[in-house]
Wavefront OBJ file of the C-alpha trace (Angstrom):
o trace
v 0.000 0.000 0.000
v 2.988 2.721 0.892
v 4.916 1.963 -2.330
v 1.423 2.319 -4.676
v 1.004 5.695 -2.567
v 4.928 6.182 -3.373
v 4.946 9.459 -0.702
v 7.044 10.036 2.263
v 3.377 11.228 3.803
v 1.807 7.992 3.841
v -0.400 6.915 6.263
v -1.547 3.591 7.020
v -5.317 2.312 8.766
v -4.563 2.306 12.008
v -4.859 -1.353 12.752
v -2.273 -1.965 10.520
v 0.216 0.731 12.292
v -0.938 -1.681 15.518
v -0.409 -5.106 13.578
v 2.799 -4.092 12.162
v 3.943 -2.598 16.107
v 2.481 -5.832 17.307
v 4.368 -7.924 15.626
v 7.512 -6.432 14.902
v 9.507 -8.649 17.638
v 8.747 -11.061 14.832
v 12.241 -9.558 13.353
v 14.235 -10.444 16.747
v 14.142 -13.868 14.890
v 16.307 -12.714 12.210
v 18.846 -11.299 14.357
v 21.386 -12.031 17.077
v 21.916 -10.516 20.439
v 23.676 -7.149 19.296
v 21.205 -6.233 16.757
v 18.117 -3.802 18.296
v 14.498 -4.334 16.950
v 12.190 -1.206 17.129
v 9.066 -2.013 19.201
v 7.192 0.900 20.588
v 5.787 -1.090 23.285
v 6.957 -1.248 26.959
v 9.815 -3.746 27.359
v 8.087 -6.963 27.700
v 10.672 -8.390 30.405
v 8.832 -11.633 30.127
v 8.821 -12.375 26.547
v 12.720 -11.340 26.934
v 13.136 -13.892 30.128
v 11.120 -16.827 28.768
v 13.731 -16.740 25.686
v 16.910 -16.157 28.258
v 15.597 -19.257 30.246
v 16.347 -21.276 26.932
v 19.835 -19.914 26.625
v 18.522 -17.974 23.785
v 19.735 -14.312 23.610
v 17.422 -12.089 21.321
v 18.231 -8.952 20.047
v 17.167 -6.166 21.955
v 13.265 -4.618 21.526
v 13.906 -0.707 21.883
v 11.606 2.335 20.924
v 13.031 4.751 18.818
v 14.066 7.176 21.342
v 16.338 4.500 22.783
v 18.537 3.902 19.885
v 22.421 5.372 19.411
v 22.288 6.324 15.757
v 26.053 6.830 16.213
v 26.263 2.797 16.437
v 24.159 1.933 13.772
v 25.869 0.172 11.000
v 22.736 -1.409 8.532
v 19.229 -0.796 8.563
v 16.937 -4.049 7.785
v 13.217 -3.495 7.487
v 10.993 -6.066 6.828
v 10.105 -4.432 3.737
v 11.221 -1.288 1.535
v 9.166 1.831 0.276
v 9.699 5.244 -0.359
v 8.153 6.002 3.028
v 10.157 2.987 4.520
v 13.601 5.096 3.363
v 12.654 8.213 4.246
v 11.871 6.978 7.975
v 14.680 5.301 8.014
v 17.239 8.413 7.485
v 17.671 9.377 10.781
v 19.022 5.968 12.239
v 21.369 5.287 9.586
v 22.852 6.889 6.396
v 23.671 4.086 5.069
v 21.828 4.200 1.301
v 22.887 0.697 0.044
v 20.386 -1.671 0.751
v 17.279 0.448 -0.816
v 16.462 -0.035 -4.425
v 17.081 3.186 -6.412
v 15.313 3.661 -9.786
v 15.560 6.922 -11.771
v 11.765 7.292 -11.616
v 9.012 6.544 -9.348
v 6.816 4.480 -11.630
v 9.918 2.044 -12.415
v 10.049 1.760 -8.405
v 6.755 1.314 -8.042
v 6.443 -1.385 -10.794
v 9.702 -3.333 -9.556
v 8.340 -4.327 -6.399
v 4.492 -5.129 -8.023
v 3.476 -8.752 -8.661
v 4.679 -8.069 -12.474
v 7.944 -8.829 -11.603
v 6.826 -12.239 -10.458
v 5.193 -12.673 -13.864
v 8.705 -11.223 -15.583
v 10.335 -14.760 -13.737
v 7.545 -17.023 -14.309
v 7.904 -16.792 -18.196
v 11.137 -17.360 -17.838
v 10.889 -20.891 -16.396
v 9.339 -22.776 -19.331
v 12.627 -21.982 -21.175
v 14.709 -24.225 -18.636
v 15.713 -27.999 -17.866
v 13.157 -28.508 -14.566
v 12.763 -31.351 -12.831
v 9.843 -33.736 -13.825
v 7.527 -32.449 -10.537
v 7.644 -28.805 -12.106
v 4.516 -28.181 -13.912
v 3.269 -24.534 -15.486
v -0.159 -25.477 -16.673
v -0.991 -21.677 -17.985
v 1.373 -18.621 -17.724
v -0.141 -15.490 -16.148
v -1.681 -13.148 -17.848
v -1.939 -9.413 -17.770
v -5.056 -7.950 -18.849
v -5.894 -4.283 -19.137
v -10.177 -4.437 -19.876
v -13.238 -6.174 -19.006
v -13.468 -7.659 -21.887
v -10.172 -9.491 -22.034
v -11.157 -11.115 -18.232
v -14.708 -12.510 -19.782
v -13.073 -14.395 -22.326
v -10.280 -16.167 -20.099
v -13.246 -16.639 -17.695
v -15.277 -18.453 -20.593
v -11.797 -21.082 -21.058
v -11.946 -22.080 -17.332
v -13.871 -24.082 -15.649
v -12.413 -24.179 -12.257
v -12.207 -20.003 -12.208
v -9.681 -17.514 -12.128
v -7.810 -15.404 -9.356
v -7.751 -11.905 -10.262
v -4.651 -9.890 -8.378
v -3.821 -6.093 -8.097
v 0.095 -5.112 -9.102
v 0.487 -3.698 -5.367
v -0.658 -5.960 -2.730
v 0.567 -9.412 -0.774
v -0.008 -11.513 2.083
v -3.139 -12.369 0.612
v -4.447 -9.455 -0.052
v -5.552 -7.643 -3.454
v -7.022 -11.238 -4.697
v -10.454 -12.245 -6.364
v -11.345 -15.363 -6.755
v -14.181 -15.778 -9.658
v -15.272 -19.598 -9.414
v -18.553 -19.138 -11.398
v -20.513 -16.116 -12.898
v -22.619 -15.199 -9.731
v -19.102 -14.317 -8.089
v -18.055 -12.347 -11.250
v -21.794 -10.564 -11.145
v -21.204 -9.567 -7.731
v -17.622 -8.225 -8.303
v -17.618 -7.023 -11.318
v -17.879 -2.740 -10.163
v -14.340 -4.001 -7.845
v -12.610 -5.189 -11.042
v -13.650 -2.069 -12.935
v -12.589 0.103 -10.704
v -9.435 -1.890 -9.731
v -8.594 -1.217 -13.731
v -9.461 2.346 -13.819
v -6.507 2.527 -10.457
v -4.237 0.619 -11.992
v -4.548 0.125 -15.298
v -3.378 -3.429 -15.252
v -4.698 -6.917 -13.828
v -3.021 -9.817 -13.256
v -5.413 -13.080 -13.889
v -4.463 -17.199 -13.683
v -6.659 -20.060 -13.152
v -7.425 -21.442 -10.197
v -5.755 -24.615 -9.976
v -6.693 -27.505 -7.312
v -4.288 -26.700 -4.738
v -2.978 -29.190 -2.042
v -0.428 -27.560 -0.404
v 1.220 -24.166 -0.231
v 5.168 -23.550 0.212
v 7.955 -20.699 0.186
v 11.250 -21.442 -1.285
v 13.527 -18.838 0.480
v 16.750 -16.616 -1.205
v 18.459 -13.596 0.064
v 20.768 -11.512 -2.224
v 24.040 -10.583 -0.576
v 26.071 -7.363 -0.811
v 28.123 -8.985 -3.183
v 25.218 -9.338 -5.163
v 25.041 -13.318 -5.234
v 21.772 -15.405 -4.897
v 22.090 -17.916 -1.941
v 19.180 -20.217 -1.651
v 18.467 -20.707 1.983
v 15.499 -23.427 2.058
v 12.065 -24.480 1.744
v 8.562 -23.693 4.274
v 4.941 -25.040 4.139
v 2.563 -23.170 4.970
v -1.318 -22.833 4.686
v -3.585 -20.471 3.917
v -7.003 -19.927 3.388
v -9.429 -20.340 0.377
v -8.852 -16.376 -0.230
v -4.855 -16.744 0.084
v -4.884 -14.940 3.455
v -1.531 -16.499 5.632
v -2.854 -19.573 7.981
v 0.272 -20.767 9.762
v 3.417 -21.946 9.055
v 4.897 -25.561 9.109
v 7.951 -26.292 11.020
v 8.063 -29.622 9.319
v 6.634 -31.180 6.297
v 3.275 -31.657 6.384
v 1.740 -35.461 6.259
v -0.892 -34.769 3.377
v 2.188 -34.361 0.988
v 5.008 -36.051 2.844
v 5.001 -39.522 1.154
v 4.482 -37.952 -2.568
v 7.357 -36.087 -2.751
v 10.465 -37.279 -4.452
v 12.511 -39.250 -1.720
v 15.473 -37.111 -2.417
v 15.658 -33.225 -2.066
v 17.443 -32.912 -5.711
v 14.161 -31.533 -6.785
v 14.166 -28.866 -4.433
v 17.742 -27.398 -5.272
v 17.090 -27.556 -9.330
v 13.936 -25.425 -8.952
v 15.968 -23.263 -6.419
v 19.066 -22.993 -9.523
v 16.074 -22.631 -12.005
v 14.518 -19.138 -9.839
v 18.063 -17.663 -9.488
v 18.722 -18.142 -12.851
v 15.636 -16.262 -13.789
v 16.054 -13.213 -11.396
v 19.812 -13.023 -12.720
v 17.776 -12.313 -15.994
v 15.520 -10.240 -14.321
v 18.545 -8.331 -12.786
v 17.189 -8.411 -9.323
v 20.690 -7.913 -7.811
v 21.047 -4.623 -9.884
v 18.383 -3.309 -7.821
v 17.969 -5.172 -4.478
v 19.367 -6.771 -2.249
v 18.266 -8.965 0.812
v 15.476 -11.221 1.697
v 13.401 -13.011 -1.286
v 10.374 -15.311 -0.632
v 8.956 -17.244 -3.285
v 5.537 -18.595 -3.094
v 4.893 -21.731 -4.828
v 1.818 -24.456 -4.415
v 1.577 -28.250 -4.724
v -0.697 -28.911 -7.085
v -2.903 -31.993 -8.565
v -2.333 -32.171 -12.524
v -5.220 -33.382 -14.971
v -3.720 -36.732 -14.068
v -4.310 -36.477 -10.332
v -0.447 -36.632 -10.000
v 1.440 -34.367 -7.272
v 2.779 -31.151 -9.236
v 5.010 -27.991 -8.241
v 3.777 -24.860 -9.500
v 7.784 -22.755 -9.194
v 6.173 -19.098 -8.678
v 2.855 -18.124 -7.203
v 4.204 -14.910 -5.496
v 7.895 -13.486 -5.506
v 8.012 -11.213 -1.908
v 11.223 -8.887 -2.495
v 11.049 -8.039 1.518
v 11.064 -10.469 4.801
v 8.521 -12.739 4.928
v 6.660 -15.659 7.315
v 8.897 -18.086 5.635
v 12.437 -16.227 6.441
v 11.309 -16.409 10.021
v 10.370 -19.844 9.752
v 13.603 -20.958 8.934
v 15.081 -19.273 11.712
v 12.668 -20.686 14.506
v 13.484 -24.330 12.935
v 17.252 -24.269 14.039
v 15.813 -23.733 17.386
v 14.178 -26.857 17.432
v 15.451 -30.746 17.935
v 15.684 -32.821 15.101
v 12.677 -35.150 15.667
v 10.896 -32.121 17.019
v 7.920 -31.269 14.429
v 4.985 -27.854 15.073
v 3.374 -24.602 13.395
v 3.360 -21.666 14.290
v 0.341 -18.652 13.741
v -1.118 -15.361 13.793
v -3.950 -14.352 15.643
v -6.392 -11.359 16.285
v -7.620 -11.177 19.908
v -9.692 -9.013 21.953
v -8.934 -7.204 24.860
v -7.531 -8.924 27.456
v -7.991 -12.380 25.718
v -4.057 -12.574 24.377
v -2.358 -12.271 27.629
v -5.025 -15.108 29.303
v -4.443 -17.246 26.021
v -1.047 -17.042 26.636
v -1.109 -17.643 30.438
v -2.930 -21.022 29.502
v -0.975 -22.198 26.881
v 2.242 -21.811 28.724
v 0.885 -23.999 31.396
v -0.965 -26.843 29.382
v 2.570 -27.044 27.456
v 5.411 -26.339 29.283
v 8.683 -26.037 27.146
v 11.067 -29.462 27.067
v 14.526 -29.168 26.244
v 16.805 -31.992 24.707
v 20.870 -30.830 23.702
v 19.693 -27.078 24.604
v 16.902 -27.521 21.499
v 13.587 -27.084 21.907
v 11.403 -30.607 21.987
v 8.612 -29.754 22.846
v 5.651 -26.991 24.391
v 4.341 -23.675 23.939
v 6.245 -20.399 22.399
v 5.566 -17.340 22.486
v 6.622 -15.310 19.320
v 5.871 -11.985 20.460
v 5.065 -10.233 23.601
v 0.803 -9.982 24.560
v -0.443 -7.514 27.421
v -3.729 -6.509 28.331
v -4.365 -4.422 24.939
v -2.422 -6.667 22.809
v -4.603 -7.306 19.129
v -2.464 -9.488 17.552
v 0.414 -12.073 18.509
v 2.327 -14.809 17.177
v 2.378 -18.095 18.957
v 3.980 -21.485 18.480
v 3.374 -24.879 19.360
v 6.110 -27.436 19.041
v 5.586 -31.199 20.023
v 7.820 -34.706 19.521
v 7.665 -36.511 16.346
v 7.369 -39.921 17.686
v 7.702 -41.823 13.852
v 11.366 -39.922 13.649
v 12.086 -41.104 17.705
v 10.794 -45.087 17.141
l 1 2 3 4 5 6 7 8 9 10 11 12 13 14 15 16 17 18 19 20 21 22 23 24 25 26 27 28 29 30 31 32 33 34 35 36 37 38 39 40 41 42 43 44 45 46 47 48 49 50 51 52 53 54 55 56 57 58 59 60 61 62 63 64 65 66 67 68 69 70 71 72 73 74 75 76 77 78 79 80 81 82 83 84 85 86 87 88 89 90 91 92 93 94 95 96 97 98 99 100 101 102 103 104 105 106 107 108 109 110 111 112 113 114 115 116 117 118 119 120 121 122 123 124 125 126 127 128 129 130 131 132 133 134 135 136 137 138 139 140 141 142 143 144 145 146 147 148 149 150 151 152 153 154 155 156 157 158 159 160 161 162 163 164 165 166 167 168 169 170 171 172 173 174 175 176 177 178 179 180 181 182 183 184 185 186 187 188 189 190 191 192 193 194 195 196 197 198 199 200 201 202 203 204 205 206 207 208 209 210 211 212 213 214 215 216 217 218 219 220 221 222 223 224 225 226 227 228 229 230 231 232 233 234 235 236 237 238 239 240 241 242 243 244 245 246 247 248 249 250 251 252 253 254 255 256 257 258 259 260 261 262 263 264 265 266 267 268 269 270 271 272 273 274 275 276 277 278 279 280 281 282 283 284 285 286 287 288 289 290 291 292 293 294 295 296 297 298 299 300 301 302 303 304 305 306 307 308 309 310 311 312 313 314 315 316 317 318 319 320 321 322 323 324 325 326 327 328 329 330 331 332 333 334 335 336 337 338 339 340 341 342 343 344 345 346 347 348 349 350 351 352 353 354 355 356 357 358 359 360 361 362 363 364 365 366 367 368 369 370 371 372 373 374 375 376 377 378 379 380 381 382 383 384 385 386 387 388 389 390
């Protein structure tokens, strides 16, 4: 929403301003113990303590006022904008990690969903691996017109996106004509805004996943692993595996060969893209299982390239926390008042934490901090794979 505004004076609903304070401990995942996380909160001195009690050190959750700008070497926000770098000028002069364009509009379109449909048509001119299948390319569609007659060549639907949007957001799904009826004034005026849609059928999904890259400040790709998640039938964010789940477990190949082709096969299509030219840091790439005409178990390589942090960076990070034969999720919720801290309260006591080798086994984590007033909050709950301990 702040980079399709593109203004330093950007304001967003307030309950996003309190989701995105809410959860911004989130980011002490990504860091160590010298690195500072901004949190305008009090200092939760229990959220910090339950963490030191598992010999875990996380970076410290300050408010701006509290931070030595004279020590601060790199700036990492969970995403970039224009408003994102402006805010950040005070902390930290350091320019190199925003992407600079010589215009606004080619800012604005590098970090829409049309560069994930620049690296998707890319892929069908490589070697991949036999589970890769791309049934339909995207396609971008600028009238009404143009949407009725992909509509009339699927059966199953379409997904209509907006350039500027993510985390499930911006999406329409159209699975028959009443839907399309009933939406059709959004889509119209979602053209007249932007000018552009981005439509692909809706396939029959089984299981969504995250293959996850960072670009360094050398400016090479480094593939860093693979997340399952789930999310709902609107592609809003569910929860997060910290394992593979069952429903898919036994169809995948038995070796992960698959998974570091596809991985060569996405870098090689951002190098096209130039992504390093312009960016650098975290990448998430959203990909789904999918169920071909044949009923067979299918990859689709690139639902959703995220050019900013992301559920599945963090995911890898709470996984080296955990033992081996340790398996969980992890989730968002929205509470009322006074509900998150109780929630919390009980979960720590129905499932108390278990360590094996200074890993975590097994119990209840807390994610971020709650208090009385606290609307949203990130919770784990991690439990003892007893196939992988037989």
């Amino acid at each position: 929403m702040a980079i399709e505004n593109g203004t330093n004076s950007y304001m967003p609903p307030r309950v996003l301003s309190i989701f995105e304070n809410e959860l911004s401990p989130l980011m002490a995942f990504l860091g160590n113990e010298d690195d500072y996380v901004l949190y305008n909160n009090p200092k939760p001195n229990y959220f910090i303590d339950f963490w030191k009690k598992l010999n875990i050190e996380l970076p410290q959750l300050v408010n701006s006022d509290q931070i030595d700008t004279n020590h601060i070497s790199n700036i990492v926000p969970w995403g970039w904008s224009q408003l994102i770098d402006k805010k950040q000028q005070y902390l930290s002069t350091n320019k190199n990690n925003y992407a600079h364009f010589k215009t606004h509009e080619e800012n604005k379109h590098f970090f829409s969903r049309l560069t994930s449909v620049k690296l998707i048509n890319e892929l069908p001119k490589m070697t991949l691996p036999d589970i890769v299948n791309i049934p339909t390319l995207p396609r971008i569609v600028n009238t009404l017109e143009e949407i009725d007659q992909l509509l009339k060549r699927q059966p199953n639907g379409l997904v209509i996106k907006n350039l500027w949007s993510s985390s499930g957001r911006g999406l329409l799904f159209i699975k028959d004509e009443k839907t399309y009826a009933q939406n059709r004034n959004w889509i119209v005026a979602q053209l007249k805004k932007q000018k552009k849609l981005i439509i692909e059928p809706i396939y029959n999904k089984v299981q969504d996943a995250s293959l996850q890259f960072t670009i360094n400040k050398d400016q090479n790709y480094v593939f860093l692993g693979i997340n399952y998640f789930d999310s709902d039938e609107e592609g809003h964010f569910e929860k997060e595996y910290l394992h593979t789940p069952e429903k898919i477990q036994n169809k995948l190949p038995k070796d992960d060969q698959w998974i570091q082709q596809v991985a060569k096969n996405i870098i090689l299509s951002m190098q096209k893209q130039n992504i390093h030219q312009h960016y650098k840091g975290a990448i998430g790439v959203d990909v789904m299982f999918i169920l071909d005409k044949n009923k067979q178990l299918k990859l689709y390589p690139i639902v959703e390239a995220n050019l900013r942090c992301n559920m599945g960076l963090i995911n890898l990070h709470i996984k080296k926390l955990l033992d081996d034969n340790s398996i969980g999720h992890w989730q968002i919720d929205t509470f009322k008042e006074g509900e998150a801290m109780a929630f919390y309260q009980q979960q720590i006591e129905e499932h108390p934490i278990l360590l094996k080798s200074n890993k975590i086994k097994q119990g209840f984590i807390p994610l971020t901090p709650v208090d009385q007033n606290t609307r949203f909050a990130a919770w784990g709950l991690i439990e003892s794979d007893s196939k992988k301990t037989q």
